[in-house]
Backbone bond lengths (Angstrom), bond angles and torsions (degrees), N, CA, C in turn:
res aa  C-N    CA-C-N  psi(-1)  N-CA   C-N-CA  omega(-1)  CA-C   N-CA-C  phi
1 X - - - 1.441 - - 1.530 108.78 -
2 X 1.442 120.47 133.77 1.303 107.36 176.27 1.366 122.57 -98.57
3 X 1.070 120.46 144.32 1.845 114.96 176.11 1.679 117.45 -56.90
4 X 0.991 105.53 133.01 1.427 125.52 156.44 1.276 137.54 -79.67
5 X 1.393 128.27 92.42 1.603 123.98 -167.25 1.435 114.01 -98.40
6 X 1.392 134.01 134.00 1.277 130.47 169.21 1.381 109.35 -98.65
7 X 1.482 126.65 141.25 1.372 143.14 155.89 0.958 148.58 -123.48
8 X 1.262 159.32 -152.18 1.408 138.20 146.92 1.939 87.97 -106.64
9 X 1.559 80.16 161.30 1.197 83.86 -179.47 1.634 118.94 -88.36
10 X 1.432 110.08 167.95 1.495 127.04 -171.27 1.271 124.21 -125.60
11 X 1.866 122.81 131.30 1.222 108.27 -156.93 1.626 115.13 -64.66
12 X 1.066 135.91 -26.61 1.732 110.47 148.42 1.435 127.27 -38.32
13 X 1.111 135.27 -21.17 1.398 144.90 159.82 1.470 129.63 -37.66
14 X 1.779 96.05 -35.08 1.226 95.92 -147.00 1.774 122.16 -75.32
15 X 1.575 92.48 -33.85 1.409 108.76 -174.89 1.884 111.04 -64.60
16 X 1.674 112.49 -18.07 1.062 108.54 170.56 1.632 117.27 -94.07
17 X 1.035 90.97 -21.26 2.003 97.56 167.30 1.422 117.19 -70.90
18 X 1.253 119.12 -46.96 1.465 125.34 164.75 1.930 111.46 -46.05
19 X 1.571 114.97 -39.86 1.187 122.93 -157.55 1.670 76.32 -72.19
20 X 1.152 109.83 -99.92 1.186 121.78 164.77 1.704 129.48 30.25
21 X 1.159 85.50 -54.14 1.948 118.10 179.67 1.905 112.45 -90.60
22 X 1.346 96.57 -29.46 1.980 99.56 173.87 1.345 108.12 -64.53
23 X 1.796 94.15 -50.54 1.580 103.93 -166.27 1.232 119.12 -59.22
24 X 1.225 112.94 -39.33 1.924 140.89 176.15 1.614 93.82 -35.58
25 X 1.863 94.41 -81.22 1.950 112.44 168.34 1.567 91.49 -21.99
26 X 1.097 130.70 -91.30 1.285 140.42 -120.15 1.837 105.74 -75.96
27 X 1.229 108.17 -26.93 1.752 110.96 -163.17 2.068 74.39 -102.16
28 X 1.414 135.29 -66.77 1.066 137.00 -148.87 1.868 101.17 -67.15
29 X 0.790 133.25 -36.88 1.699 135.85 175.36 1.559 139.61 -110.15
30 X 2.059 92.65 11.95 1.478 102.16 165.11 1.153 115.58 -71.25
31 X 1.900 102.16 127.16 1.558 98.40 177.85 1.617 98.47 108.23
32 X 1.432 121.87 -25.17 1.295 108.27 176.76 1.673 107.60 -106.09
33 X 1.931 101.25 -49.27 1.349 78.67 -162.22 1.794 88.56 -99.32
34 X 1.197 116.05 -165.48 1.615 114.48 -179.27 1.030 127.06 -70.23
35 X 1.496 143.88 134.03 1.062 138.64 -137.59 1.545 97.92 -112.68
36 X 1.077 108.61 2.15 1.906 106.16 162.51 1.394 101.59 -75.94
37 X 1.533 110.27 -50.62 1.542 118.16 -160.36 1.823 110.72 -60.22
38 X 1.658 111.17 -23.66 1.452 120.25 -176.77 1.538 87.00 -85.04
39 X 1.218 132.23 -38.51 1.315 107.16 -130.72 2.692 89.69 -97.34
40 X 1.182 89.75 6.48 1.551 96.31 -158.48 2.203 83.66 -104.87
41 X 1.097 89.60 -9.49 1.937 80.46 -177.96 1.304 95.23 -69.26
42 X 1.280 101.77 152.24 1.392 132.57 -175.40 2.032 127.38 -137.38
43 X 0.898 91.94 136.01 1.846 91.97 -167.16 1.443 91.11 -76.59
44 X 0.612 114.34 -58.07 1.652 95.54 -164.51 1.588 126.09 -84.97
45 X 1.348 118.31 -2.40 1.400 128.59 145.44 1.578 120.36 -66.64
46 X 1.663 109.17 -19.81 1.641 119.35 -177.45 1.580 97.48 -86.11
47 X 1.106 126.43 -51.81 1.375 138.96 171.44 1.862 95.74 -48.52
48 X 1.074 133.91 -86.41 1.295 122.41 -155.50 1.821 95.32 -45.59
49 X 1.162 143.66 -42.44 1.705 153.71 -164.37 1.648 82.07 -68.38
């Protein structure tokens, strides 16, 4: 079994937390919201916001 650690997060973190969060968008609201609008997100335009 492997351990599980909780932290806060760290600014190296971020670009994989952002990833993290498109994909979420992208698998959790296909089919609802427009699939241009999922498919045009971008990590590092979410990062500069």
């Amino acid at each position: 079994m492997e351990n599980i650690i909780i932290r806060n997060i760290k600014k190296d973190d971020i670009s994989q937390v952002v990833d993290i969060q498109i994909n979420g968008w992208k698998i959790a609201y296909k089919g609802i919201i427009d699939n241009e609008y999922l498919n045009t997100m971008n990590v590092q335009e979410r990062i500069k916001k």
